[in-house]
N, C-alpha and C positions, 0 to 999 in steps of 0.2 A: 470472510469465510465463516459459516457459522457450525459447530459442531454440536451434534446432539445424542447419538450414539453411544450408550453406555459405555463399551467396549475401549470408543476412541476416548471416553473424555479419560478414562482411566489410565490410559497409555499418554495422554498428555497431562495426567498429574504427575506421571511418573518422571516426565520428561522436563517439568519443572519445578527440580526437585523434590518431590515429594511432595506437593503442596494437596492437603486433603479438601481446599475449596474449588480445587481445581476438578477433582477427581471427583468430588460430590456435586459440581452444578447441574442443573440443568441442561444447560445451553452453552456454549464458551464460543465468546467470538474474536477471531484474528482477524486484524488489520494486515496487509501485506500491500508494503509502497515500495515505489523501484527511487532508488537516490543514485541516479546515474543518466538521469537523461540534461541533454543540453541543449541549447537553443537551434532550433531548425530541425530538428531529431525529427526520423520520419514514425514516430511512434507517436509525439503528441498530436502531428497530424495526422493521422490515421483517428486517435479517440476523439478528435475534434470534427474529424470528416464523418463519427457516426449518425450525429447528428445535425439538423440542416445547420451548413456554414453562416456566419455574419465574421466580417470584419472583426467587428468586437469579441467576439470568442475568441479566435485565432490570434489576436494580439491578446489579449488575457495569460491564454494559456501560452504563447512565446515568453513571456513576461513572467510567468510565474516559474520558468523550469530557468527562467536567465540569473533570476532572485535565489532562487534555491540553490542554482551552483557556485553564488556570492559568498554563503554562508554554509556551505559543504567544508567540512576540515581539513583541511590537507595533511596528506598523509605526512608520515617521517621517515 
């Protein structure tokens, strides 16, 4: 997501903590990743069915959300 908006970048320097490089950029871009999907999820198949399927995508992307919730912390 990229913010350019006076307005908003202000309201987001406010919102982390007062940081005035926030509040003064230009441009502010957020990253926004979901750490909750798991293997077979019909979510990675959906963003893998956006574009044309192979084999090797769809095992990529099985594999990489299998990897991720290897190294997810468990909660306490």
């Amino acid at each position: 997501m990229v913010i350019s908006k006076e307005k908003d970048l202000k309201e987001l320097g406010q919102i982390c903590n007062n940081q005035a490089q926030v509040s003064g950029c230009s441009h502010a871009i957020i990253i926004i990743a979901r750490n909750d999907l798991k293997s077979g999820c019909d979510f990675i198949r959906t963003q893998v069915d956006r574009k044309p399927r192979t084999s090797e995508r769809l095992q990529k992307a099985l594999i990489t959300s299998q990897i991720d919730s290897i190294h997810k912390p468990m909660k306490s």
